[in-house]
N, C-alpha and C positions, 0 to 999 in steps of 0.2 A: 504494500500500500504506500501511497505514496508522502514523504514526510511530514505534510501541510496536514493531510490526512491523519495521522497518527496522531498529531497535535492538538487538533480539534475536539479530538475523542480523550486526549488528556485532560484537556482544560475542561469538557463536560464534566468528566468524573470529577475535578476537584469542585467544582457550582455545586453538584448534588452532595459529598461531602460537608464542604461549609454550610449549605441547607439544613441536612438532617444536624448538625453541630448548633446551629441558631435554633431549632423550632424547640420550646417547653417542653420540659417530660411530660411523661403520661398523656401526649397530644401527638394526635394523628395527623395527618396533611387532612386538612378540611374542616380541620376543629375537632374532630370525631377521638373520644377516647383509644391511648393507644392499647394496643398488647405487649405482651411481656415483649416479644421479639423485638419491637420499634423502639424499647426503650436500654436496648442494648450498646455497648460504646462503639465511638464510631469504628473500631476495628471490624467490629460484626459486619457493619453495613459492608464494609470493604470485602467482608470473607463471601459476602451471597453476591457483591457486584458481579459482575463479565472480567477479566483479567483484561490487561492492556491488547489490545489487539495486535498481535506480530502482519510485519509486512507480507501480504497474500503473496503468495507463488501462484507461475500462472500453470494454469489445469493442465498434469497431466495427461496424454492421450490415451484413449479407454481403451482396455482389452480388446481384441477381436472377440465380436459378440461369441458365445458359446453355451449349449445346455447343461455346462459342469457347474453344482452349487456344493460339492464339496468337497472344497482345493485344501491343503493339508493346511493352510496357513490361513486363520479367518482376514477377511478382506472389510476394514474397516469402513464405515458407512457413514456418509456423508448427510454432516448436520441438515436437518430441512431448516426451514424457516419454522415453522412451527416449533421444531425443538428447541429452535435458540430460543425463541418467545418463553417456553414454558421454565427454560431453566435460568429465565434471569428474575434476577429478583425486583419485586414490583414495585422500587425506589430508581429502576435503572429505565425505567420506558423510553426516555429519550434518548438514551446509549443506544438501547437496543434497537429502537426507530432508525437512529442515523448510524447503527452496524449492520441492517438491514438494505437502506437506502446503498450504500456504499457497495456492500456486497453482491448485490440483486445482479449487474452486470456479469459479474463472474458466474454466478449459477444457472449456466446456458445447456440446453440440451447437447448433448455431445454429438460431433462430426458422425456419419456413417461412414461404419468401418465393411472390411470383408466378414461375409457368413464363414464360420468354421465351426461345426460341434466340436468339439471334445470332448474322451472317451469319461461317463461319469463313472465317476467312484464306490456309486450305492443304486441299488434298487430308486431310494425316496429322488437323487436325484437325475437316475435315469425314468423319474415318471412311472413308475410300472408299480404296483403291489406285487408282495412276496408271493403270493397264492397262485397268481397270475403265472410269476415264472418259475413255480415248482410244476404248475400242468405243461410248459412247455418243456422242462428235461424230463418230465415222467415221459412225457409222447418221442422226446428225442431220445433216451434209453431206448425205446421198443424198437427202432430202428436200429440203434448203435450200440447195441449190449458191451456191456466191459469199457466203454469210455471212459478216459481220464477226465480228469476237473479240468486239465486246459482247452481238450478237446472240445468239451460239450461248450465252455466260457466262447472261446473260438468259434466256432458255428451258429452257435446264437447270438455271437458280436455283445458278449457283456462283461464287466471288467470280473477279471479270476475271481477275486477275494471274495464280490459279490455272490457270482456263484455259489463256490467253495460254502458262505455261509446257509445259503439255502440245501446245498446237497446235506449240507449236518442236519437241519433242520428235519430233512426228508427221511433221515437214517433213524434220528431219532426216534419219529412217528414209523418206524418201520417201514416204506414205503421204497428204502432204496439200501442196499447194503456193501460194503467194501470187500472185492474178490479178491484182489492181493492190488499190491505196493508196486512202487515203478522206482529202478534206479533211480530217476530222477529227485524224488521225493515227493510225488506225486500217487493216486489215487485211480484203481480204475473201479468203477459201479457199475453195479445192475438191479432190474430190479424184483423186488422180492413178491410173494403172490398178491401181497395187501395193492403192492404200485401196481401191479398187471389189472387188476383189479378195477383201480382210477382210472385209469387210461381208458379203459372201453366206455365209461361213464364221460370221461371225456373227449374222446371222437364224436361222441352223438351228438356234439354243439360245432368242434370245428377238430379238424386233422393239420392245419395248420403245425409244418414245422420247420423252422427257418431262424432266420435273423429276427431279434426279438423286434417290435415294432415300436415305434414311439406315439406319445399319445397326443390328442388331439391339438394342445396347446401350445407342444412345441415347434408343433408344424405351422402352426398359424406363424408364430414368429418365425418361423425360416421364411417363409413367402414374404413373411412383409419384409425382412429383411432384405432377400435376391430378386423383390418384384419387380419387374422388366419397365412396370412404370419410374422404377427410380432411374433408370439408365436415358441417357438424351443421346442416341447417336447422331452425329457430324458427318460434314460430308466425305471425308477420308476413311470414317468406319466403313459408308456404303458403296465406295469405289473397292474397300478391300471385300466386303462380303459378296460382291457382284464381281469380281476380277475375271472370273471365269467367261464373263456373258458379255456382249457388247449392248452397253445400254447406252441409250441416249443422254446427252447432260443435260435435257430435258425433262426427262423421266426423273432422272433421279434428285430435280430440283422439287417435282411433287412427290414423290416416295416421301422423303426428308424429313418433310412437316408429318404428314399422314404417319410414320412411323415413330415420330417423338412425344406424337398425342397420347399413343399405346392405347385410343380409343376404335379399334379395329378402321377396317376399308373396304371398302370394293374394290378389285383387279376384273378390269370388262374391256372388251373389245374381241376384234374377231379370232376363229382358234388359230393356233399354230405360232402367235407371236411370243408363244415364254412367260405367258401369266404365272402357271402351275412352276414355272423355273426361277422366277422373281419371290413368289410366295417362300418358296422353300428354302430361300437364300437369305430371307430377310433376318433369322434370327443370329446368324452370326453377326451385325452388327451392335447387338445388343451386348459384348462381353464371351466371353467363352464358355466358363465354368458354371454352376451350380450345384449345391449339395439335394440329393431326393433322397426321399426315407423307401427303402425296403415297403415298409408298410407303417399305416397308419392305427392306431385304435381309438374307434369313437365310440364313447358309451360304452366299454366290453363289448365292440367288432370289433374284428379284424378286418381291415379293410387295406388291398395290396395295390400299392402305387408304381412301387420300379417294375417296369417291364424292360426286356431284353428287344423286343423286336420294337420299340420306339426310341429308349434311350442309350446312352453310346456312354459305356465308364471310358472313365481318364484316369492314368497312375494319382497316386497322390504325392503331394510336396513330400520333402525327405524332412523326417521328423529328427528334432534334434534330440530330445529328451523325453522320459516318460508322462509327462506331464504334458505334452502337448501331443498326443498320441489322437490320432480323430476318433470319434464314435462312428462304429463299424458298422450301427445299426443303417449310417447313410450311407448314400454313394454321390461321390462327385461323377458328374455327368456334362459334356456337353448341354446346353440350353436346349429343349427339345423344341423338335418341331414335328407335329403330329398331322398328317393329313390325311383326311375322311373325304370321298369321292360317293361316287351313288350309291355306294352301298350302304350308308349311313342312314342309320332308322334311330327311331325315337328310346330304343332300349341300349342301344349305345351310351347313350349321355345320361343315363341313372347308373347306381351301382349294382353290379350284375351279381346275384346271390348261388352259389352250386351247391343245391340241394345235397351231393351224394360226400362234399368236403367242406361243408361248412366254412367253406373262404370265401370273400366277397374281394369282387374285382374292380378296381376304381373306371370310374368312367372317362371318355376322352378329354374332357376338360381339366380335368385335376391329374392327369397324366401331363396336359400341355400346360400346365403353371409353371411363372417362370421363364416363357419359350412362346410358341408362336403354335396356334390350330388354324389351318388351312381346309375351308370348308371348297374343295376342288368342285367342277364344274355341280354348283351350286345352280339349282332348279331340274336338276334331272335326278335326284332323290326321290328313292320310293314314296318319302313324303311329302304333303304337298308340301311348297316354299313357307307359307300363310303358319303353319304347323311351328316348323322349322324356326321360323326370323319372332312367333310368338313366346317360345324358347328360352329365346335370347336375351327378349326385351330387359328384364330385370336385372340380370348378370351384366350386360352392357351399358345399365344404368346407375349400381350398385356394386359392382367388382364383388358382385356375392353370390352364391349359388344356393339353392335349397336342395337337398338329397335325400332321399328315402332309403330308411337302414329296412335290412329283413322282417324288424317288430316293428315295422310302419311307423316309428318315429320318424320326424323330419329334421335334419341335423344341417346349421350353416356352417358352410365351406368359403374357401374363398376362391371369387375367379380371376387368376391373372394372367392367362394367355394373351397375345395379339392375336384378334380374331380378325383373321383376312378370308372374305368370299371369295373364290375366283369363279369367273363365268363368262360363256360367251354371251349370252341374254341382255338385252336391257335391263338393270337394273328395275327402272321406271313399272317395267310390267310383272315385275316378283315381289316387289314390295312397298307397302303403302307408307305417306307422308311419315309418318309417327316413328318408324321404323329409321326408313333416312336418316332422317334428322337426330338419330341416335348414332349412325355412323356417318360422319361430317365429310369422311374422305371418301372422294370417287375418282380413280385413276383409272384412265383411259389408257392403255398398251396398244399402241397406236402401229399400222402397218409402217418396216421400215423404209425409208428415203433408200432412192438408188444406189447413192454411194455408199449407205450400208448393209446394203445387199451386194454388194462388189464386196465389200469387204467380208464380210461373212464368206463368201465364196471364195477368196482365198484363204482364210483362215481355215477351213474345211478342208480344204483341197491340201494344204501340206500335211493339216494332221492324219489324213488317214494313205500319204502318200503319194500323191499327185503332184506334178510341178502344175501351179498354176498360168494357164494361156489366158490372158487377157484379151486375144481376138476369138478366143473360143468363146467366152464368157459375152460376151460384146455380139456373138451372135446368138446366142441364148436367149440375152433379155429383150433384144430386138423382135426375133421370128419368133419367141414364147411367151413371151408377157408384152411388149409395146401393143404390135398389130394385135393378139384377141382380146387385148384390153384386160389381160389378167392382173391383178395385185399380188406386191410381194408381200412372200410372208417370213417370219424369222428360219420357221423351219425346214424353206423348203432348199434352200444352199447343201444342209445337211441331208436333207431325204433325196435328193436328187443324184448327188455325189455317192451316197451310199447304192443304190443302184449299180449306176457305174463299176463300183468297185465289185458288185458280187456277179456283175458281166464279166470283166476280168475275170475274177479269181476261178469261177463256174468255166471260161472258156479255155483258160488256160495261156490268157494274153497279157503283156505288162501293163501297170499300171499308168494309162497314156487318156489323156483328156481329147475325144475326138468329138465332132459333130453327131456323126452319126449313133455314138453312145448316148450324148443328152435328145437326140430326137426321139431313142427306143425307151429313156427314161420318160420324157414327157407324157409321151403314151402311153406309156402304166400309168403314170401316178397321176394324169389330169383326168382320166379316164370317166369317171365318175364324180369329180368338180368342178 
């Protein structure tokens, strides 16, 4: 603080000092009789004041957020306002007032850091009850008879000791017993009739056995922490996440906005220009990483979020110490990007319950939190669009979702995918005002300009081995697109070329760019456009 500051706050304390030194015994500030405490000497006053205030240090930066609350070292807590109030003594209000005022500045919400779990140290602050994960080793024994404590810790991603204390527990109740010792000094179990027992009583709710899952609260905080709304990509992010694609500087002057609203979009205009290729690319500009839970539990469900066929694990960072060991129960992931095409029906987007194992499967939204859902040619869904875009409405309005668990409770979640439509349709005739105006952005992918359609064609033409002829090409878009007035499209440099090439490869002739190759291609491939 600074030393004007400090001063200020001296000179108060000595006014309220010579105050309480001047005012009559047995008298209160007010006239009011005192109490014994008020007619104490002024050392008293001094011993309940605030101490001199030392000069503020400025905040250190906060932990990377994490689910660990029980670190070997307690982690001191930072006076509220309300505590300093309650612990000063009620001769000091105006100290306290202007150690408040003065303070207020410095007590700011901290910067956002990176999501990292870290591995917790207890059941209480891995979220879980004990109960909870004695039926998950009782069901993982029946599979793994004779496993050791690290084994079973390991597979269900929980720290040893934690275990280690439940398997006592479990041995105790008789449920699980020690078959012999391991060099190591470790422990291997199985279990005994009473645990064979449990276990069939508990398959009949869920067979579930895996990585133990985290519960519902701490998943909210991991989204709000990785939510793709916090991220603003720039124009450099989406020159690198489009690298691969020739986009116009056009296009990616509306992309820009439309992608830093994180209030989804339309992708329209006619097929073949790379909507479906734009969508799928946009989530790398968002960041790389994200941590996702194995599985979730809401309520006592089990409900499973990592999937393998939509998200993509990453190594993780090299840990330097045990104390910074991640919770295994997640997985760092690429940011997904999930895309549903016509086959998308309305039981997709609930959670899907399997009668015969009692697991419940997350649905594609809360698969894509974090990441991007890509509702691909949008209006040719078994459902109608009207269905579909009603849906929506409230999650698009509200980044929130409403879910129905298997006991028809209704449980909120949260939604934070980028929700990108893509479609060759008008807009206009899929969905009405109300809808729109709920997604602000409408991008048009627009047929490419000539020159880059030349360019495409030679880009095309070296990657799959062609030298590209420029009067080849030149008679192409003359005698195939000028005269029958055809429009280019992105795709068809590459669909054209590829032909080509399995005429070669099919005849046994090198890979040479001739007239009469793209006139046998045109004729297939226009044949029916």
């Amino acid at each position: 603080m600074a030393s004007y500051l400090k001063e200020s706050l001296r000179q108060a304390l000595k006014d309220v000092q010579k105050r309480e030194g001047e005012r009559p015994p047995g008298r209160a500030p007010g006239g009011a009789p005192a109490s014994p405490a008020a007619t104490a000497p002024i050392r008293g006053v001094q011993a309940r004041l605030p101490p001199t205030p030392r000069p503020l240090e400025p905040p250190k930066p906060p932990p990377a957020p994490s689910l660990e609350s029980d670190a070997d070292e307690p982690t001191p807590a930072r006076a509220t306002v309300a505590q300093v109030s309650m612990n000063a003594s009620p001769n000091a209000g105006a100290i306290t007032r202007m150690a408040m005022a003065f303070d207020r500045p410095v007590i700011t919400a901290p910067p956002p850091t990176r999501f990292r779990p870290l591995e917790p140290r207890t059941l209480e602050a891995a979220g879980l009850e004990e109960g909870y994960v004695e039926g998950l080793i009782l069901k993982y024994l029946v599979n793994n008879p004779t496993s050791t404590t690290r084994q079973i810790a390991n597979d269900l991603a929980l720290f040893h000791r934690a275990v280690s204390d439940v398997l006592d527990e479990l041995k105790r109740t008789k449920q699980v017993e020690i078959k012999r010792s391991t060099a190591t000094g470790d422990f291997q179990w199985e279990l005994t009739s009473k645990g064979r027992n449990t276990v069939v009583d508990l398959n009949t709710h869920s067979r579930y056995v895996g990585p133990a899952p985290v519960p519902l609260e701490q998943y909210l905080l991991a989204v709000r922490e990785q939510s793709i709304a916090n991220e603003t990509p720039r124009m450099a992010d989406l020159k690198r996440a489009f690298q691969d694609l020739l986009v116009p500087e056009e296009l990616l002057q509306q992309l820009g906005p439309a992608m830093t609203s994180g209030k989804g979009l339309f992708l329209f205009g006619f097929p073949g220009n790379g909507k479906t290729s734009l969508a799928e690319r946009m989530t790398r500009a968002f960041g790389t990483s994200v941590y996702l839970p194995h599985a979730v539990l809401i309520h006592g469900t089990l409900v499973k979020v990592f999937d393998p066929m939509v998200h993509e694990p990453l190594e993780e960072d090299a840990v330097l110490s045990s104390r910074e060991r991640p919770d295994r129960r997640w997985v760092k992931c690429r940011r997904p990007t999930v895309v549903a095409g016509g086959e998308l029906t309305m039981s997709s987007l609930e959670i899907e319950f399997d009668e015969r194992t009692g697991i419940c499967e997350a649905p594609l939204q809360l698969k894509a939190n974090c990441g991007t859902l890509v509702i691909d040619d949008f209006g040719r869904q078994k459902m109608e669009p009207a269905v579909l875009l009603n849906r929506w409405i409230v999650p698009l309005e509200q980044r929130v979702d409403y879910l129905s668990l298997p006991d028809g409770r209704k449980v909120r979640v949260p939604f934070d995918p980028l929700l990108v439509f893509s479609t060759n349709l008008d807009p206009k005739d899929l969905c009405d005002e109300a809808f729109l105006r709920r997604i602000p952005y409408k991008v048009c992918v627009e047929d490419p300009s000539e020159l880059n359609f030349r360019t495409l064609l030679h880009i095309q033409a070296e990657l799959m081995g062609f030298e590209p002829l420029e009067e080849i090409f030149d008679e192409l878009i003359e005698r195939h697109y000028r005269q029958p007035g055809r429009s280019f499209r992105n795709c068809h440099p590459r669909d054209l070329l590829l032909q080509i090439q399995n005429q070669c490869v099919f005849r046994e002739k090198p890979l040479v760019l001739t007239r009469e190759g793209f006139d046998e291609a045109v004729d297939l491939y226009f044949t029916l456009l």
